[in-house]
C-alpha positions as CSV (number, residue, x, y, z in Angstrom):
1,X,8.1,-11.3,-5.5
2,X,11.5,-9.9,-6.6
3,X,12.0,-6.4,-6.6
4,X,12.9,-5.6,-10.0
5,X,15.5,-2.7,-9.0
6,X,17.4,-4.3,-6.2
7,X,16.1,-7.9,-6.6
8,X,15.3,-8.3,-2.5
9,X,12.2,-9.6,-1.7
10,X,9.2,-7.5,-1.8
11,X,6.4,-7.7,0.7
12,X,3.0,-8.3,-0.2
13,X,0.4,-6.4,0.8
14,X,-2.6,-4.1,0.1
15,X,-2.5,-0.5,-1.4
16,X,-5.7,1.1,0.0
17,X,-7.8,4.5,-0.6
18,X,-10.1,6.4,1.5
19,X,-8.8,10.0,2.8
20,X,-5.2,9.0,1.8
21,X,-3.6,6.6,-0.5
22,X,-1.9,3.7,1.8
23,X,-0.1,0.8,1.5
24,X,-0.2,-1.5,4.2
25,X,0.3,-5.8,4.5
26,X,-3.0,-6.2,5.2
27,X,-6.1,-6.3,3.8
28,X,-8.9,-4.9,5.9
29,X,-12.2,-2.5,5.7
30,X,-10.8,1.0,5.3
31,X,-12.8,2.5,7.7
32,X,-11.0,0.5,10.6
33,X,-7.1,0.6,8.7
34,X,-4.8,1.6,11.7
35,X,-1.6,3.9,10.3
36,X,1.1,2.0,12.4
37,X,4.6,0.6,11.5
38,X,3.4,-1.6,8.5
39,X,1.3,1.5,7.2
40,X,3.0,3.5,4.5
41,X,0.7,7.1,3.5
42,X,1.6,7.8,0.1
43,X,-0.9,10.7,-0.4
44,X,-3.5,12.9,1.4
45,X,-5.3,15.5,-0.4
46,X,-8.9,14.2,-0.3
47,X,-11.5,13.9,2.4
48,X,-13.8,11.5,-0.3
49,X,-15.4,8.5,1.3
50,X,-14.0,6.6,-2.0
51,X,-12.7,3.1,-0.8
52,X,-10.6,0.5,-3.2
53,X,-7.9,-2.0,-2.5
54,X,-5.5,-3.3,-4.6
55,X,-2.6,-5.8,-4.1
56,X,0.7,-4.1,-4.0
57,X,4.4,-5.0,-3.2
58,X,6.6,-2.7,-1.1
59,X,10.2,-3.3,-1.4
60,X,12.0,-1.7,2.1
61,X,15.7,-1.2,0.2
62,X,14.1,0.7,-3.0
63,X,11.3,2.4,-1.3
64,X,9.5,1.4,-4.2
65,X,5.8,-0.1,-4.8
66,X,4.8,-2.1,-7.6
67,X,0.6,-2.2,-7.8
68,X,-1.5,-5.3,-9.2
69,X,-4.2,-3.7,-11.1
70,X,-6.7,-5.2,-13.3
């Protein structure tokens, strides 16, 4: 996908909740999602055991993420 500010690519990947809102490229139980290099933590002000993912892109240039929600 494009990014629609900069027109780069965008990588794919997950945007996931469970303490924290993150964003990472890949999809995996929350309970075991390592915060490394391809881990972006958008938000922490919870300690809720509420999981979700959702697919998200992540342009690197912007600093932007677009989410796929349904």
């Amino acid at each position: 996908m494009l990014c629609p500010y900069c027109q780069k690519e965008m990588d794919e990947g997950w945007l996931v909740y469970r303490d924290s809102l993150l964003w990472s490229k890949q999809q995996k139980n929350v309970g075991i999602l390592p915060i490394g290099k391809d881990t972006i933590c958008l938000r922490s002000e919870s300690s809720s055991m509420f999981c979700s993912n959702r697919k998200a892109y992540h342009c690197h240039s912007c600093k932007k993420i677009i989410i796929d929600y349904r």
